[in-house]
C-alpha positions as CSV (number, residue, x, y, z in Angstrom):
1,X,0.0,0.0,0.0
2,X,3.0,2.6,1.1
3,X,4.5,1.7,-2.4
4,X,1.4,2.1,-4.4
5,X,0.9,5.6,-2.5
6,X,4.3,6.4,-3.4
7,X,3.6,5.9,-7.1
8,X,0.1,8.1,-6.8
9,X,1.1,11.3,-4.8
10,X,4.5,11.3,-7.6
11,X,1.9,10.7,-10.4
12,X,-0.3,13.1,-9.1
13,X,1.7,16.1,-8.3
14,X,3.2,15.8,-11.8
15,X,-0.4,15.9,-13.1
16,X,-1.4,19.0,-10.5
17,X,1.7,21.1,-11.6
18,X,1.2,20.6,-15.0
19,X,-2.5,21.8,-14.7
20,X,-0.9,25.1,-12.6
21,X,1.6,25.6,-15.4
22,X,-1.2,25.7,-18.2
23,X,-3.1,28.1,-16.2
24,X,0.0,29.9,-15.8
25,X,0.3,30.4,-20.0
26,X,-2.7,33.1,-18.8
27,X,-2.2,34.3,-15.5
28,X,0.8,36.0,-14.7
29,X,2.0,36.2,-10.8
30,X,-0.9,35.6,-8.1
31,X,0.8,31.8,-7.7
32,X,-0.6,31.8,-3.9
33,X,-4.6,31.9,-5.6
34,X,-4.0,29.3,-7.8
35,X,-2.4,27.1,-5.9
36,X,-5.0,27.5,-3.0
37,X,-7.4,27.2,-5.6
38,X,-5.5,23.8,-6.9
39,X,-5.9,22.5,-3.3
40,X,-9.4,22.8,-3.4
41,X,-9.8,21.0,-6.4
42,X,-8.0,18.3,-4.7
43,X,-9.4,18.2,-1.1
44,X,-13.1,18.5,-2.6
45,X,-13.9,22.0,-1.0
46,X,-15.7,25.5,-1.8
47,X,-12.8,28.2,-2.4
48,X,-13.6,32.3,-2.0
49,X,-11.7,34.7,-3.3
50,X,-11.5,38.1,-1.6
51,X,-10.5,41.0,-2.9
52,X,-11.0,44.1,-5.2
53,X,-11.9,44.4,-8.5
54,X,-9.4,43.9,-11.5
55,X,-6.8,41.1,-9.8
56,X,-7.6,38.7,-12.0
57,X,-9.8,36.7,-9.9
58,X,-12.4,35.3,-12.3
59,X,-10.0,35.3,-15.0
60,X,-7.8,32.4,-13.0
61,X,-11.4,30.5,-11.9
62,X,-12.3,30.6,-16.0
63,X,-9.1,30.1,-17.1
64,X,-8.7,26.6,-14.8
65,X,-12.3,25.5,-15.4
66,X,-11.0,25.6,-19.7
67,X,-7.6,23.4,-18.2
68,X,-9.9,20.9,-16.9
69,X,-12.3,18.4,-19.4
70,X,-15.9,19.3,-17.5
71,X,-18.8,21.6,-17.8
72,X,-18.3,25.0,-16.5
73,X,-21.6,27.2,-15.4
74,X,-20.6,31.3,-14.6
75,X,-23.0,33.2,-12.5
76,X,-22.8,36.8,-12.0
77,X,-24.2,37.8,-8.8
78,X,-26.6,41.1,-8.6
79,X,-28.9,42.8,-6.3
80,X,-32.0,41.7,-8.4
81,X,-31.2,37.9,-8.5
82,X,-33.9,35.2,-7.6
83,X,-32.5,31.6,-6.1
84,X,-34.3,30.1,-9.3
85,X,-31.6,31.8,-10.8
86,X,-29.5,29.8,-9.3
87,X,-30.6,26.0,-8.7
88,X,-33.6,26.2,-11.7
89,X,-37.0,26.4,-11.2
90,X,-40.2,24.4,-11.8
91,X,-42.4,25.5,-14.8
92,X,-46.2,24.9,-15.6
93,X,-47.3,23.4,-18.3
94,X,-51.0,24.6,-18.6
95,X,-51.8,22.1,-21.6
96,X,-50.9,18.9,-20.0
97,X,-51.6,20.0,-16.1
98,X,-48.0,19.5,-15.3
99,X,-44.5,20.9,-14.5
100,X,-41.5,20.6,-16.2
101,X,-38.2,21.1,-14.7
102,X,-35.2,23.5,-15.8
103,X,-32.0,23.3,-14.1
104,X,-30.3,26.3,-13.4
105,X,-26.6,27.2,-13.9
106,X,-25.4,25.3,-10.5
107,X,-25.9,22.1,-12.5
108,X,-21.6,21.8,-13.6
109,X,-18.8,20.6,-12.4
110,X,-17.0,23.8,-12.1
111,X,-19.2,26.8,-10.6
112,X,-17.9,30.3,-10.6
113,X,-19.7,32.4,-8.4
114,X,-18.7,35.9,-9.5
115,X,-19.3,38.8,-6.9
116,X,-21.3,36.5,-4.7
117,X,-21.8,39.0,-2.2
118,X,-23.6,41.5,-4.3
119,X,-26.8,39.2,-4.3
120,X,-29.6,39.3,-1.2
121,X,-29.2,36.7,1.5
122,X,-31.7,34.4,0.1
123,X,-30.2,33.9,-3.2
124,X,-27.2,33.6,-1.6
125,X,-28.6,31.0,0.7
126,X,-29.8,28.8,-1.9
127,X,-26.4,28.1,-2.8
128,X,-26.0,26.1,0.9
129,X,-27.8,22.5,-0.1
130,X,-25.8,22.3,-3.1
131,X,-22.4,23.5,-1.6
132,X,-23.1,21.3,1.3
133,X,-25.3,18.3,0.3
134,X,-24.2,17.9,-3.6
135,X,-28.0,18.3,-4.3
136,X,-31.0,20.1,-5.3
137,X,-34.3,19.9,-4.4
138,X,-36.8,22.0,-7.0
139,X,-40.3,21.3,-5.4
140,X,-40.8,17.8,-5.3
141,X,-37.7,16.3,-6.8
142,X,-34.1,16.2,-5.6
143,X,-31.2,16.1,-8.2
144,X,-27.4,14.5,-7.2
145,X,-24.9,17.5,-8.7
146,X,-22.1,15.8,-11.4
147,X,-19.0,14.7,-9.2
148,X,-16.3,16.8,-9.2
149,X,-18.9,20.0,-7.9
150,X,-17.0,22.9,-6.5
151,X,-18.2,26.6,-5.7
152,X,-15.1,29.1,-6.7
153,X,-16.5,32.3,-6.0
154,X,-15.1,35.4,-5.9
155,X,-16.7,38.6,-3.9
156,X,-15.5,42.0,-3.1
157,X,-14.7,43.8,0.1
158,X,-17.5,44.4,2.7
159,X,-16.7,47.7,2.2
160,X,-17.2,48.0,-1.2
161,X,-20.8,50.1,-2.6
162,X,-23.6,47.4,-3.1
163,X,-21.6,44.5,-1.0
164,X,-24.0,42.5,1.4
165,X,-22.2,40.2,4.0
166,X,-22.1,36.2,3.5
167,X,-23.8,34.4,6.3
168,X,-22.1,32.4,8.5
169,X,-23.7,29.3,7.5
170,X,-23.0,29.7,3.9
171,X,-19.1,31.4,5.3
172,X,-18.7,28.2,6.9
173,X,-19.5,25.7,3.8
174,X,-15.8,27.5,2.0
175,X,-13.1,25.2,2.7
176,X,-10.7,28.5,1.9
177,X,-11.0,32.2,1.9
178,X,-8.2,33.3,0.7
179,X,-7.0,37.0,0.4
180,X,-6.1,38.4,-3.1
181,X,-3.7,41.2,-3.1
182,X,-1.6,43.5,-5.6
183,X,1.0,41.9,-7.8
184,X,4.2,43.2,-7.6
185,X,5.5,45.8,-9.9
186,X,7.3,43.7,-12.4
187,X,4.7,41.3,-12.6
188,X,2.3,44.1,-13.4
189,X,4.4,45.0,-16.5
190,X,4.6,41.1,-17.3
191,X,0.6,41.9,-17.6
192,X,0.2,44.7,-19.6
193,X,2.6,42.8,-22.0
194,X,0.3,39.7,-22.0
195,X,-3.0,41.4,-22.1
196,X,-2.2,44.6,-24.2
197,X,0.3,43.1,-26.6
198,X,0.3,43.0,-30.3
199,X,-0.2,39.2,-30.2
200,X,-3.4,37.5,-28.7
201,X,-4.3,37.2,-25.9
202,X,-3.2,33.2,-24.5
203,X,-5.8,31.2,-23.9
204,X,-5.7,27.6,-21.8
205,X,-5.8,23.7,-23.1
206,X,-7.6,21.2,-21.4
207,X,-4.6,19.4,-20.0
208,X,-6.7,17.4,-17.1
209,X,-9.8,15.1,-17.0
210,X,-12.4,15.0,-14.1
211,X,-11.9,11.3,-13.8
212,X,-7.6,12.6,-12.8
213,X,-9.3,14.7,-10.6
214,X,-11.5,12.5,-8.7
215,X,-8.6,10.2,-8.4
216,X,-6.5,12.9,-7.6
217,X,-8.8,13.3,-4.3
218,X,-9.1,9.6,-3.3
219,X,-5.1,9.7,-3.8
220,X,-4.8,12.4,-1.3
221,X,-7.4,11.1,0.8
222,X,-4.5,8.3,1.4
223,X,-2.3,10.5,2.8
224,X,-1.2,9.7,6.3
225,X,-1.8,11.9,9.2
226,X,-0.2,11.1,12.6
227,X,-2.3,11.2,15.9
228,X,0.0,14.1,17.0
229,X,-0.3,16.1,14.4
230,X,-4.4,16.1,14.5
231,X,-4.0,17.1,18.1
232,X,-2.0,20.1,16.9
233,X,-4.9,20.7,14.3
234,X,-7.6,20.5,17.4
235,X,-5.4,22.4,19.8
236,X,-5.6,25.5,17.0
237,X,-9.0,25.3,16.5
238,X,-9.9,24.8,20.5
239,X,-7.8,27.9,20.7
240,X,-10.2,30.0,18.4
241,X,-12.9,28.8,20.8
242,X,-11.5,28.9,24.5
243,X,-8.6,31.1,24.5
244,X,-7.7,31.2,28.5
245,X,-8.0,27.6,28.2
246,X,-5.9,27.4,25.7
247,X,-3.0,29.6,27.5
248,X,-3.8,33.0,25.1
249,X,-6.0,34.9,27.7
250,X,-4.9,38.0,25.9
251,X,-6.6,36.6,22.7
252,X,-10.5,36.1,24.7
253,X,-11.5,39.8,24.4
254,X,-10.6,40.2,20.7
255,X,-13.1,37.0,19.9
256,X,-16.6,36.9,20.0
257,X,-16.8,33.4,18.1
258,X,-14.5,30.6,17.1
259,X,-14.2,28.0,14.2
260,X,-16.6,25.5,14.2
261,X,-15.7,21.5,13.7
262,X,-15.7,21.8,10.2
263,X,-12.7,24.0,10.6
264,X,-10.9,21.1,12.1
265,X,-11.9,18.6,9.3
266,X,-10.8,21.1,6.5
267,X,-7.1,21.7,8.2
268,X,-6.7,18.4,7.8
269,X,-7.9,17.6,4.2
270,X,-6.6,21.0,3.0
271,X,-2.8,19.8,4.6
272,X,-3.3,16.3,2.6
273,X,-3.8,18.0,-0.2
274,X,-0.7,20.1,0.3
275,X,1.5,17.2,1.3
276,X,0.7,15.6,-1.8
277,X,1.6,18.7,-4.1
278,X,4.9,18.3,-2.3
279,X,5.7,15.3,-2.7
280,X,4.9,13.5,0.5
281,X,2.4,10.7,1.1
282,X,2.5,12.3,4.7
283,X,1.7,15.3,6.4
284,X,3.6,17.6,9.1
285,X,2.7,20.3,11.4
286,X,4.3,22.6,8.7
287,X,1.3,21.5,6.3
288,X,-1.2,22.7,8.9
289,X,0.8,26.1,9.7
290,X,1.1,26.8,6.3
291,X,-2.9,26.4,5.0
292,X,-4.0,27.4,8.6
293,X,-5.2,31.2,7.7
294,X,-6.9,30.2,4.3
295,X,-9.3,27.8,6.5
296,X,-9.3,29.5,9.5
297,X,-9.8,33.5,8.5
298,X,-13.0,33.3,7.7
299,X,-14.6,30.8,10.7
300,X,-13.6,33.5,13.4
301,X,-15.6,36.5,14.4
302,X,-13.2,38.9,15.8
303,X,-15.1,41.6,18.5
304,X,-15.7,45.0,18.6
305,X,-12.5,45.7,20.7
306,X,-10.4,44.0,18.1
307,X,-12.0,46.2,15.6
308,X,-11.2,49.2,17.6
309,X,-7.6,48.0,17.8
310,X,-7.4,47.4,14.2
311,X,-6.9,43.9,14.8
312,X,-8.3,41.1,11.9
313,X,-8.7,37.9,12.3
314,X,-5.8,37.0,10.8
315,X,-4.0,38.6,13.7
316,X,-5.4,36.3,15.7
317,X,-5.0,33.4,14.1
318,X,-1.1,34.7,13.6
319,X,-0.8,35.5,17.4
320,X,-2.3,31.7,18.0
321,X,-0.1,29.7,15.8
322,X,2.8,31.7,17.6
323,X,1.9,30.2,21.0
324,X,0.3,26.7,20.3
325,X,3.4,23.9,20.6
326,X,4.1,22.8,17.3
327,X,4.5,18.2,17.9
């Protein structure tokens, strides 16, 4: 079995960096996105992009759903939007006395959810059964969603005209938030030669199948995690929760709520994930330090002191990993 690991987390993280690099024929910089976005893909979980307009955030989500063989639904998020929208809706046939179904655009493999925080809570709600559950239920009928299903959505800073905040439910169901900054100077000149060239603009192969994919996942699934080093993914999650108890007592006023068990599931499966894009059919506490603010940044409520102190939660979840033993 070790052997036969062996042979699938080399196969696989030959196949996984070859899908980054034909993503990479488009994007230019912003590696951290699309590799977060590449462990998603593998552990099976939601990804959110945060950050403001014009970083290339949908153009890396389009431009990896046309590297991969599978359908590809785009839904841009506005004020106006109806969940039918969404999931489909049933529709009367007057004639024959009966309804027909149509299925809306979360019916792919690949879903971009573009600016998913300009939409009302409702419609933003009836994403939750199908991020959660696979499924669909339009009125008396419940549809199974194509395996591999996975939300990439991408939404703009709270404080941003026309936002609306992502309940915590639906916050919760993202494996990874991850943060989308600036690229650097030179990179930004990389872009403007890409994009605003004489030649045309690159476009992406298909270079991976969903079947690789799928695989991909039951490969990392595989991976071997130590009894230590899921204590050390509890102890930072129990430390979101109960900060005195967990030797941080400077940490309880700046918390209002900590990461639920989910949080603790996803450290895990997102440090698989990682291990096997490195090359190990094992994972270490580095694994977990390294994916712990993509999981974690968006399962903490941080209080109103910590506001007034200008403190986020990724300060917090900085000023934990600091102070929790490391196995």
């Amino acid at each position: 079995m070790s052997d036969r690991l062996t042979e699938d987390v080399t196969k696989f993280q030959g196949r996984f960096a070859a899908l980054k690099a034909e993503v990479g024929k488009v994007l230019v910089g912003q590696d951290d996105m699309l590799h977060r976005l590449v462990l998603g893909l593998l552990a099976g979980g939601h990804v959110l992009l945060e950050g403001v307009p014009g970083l290339a955030k949908t153009l890396v989500i389009r431009t990896l759903a046309e590297a991969v063989d599978g359908t590809f639904s785009r839904i841009q998020f506005t004020p106006d939007m109806l969940p039918g929208d969404v999931v489909g809706t049933q529709i009367f046939n007057p004639r024959e006395g009966s309804y027909t179904v149509r299925k809306g655009p979360v019916f792919g493999n690949l879903i971009l959810a573009d600016e998913i925080n300009r939409a009302p809570a409702k419609v933003q709600s009836a994403l939750l059964e199908a991020m959660q559950e696979k499924q669909v239920t339009l009125g008396d009928q419940t549809f199974r969603l194509a395996e591999p299903f996975l939300v990439l959505a991408t939404q703009n800073p709270i404080e941003q005209e026309g936002t609306y905040p992502l309940p915590e439910a639906q916050l919760d169901r993202f494996m990874l938030k991850v943060k989308v900054g600036y690229p650097s100077r030179d990179d930004e000149v990389k872009i403007i030669d890409r994009m605003a060239g004489a030649g045309a603009e690159p476009s992406a192969s298909k270079v991976m199948t969903t079947d690789e994919i799928l695989a991909g996942r039951e490969a990392t699934r595989q991976v071997f995690v130590d009894d230590k080093v899921k204590r050390y993914a509890v102890d930072l999650v129990a430390a979101t929760r109960d900060p005195k108890g967990s030797g941080l007592p400077a940490l309880a006023p700046l918390i209002d709520n900590g990461a639920s068990v989910r949080a603790s599931i996803s450290l895990v499966k997102v440090a698989k994930a990682q291990a096997l894009l490195s090359g190990r059919t094992y994972i270490s506490p580095h694994d977990i330090k390294t994916i712990a603010h993509d999981v974690l940044r968006h399962r903490i409520l941080v209080s109103y002191e910590a506001e007034a102190q200008g403190k986020t939660t990724d300060h917090v979840i900085a000023s934990i990993l600091e102070n929790v033993p490391v196995p």
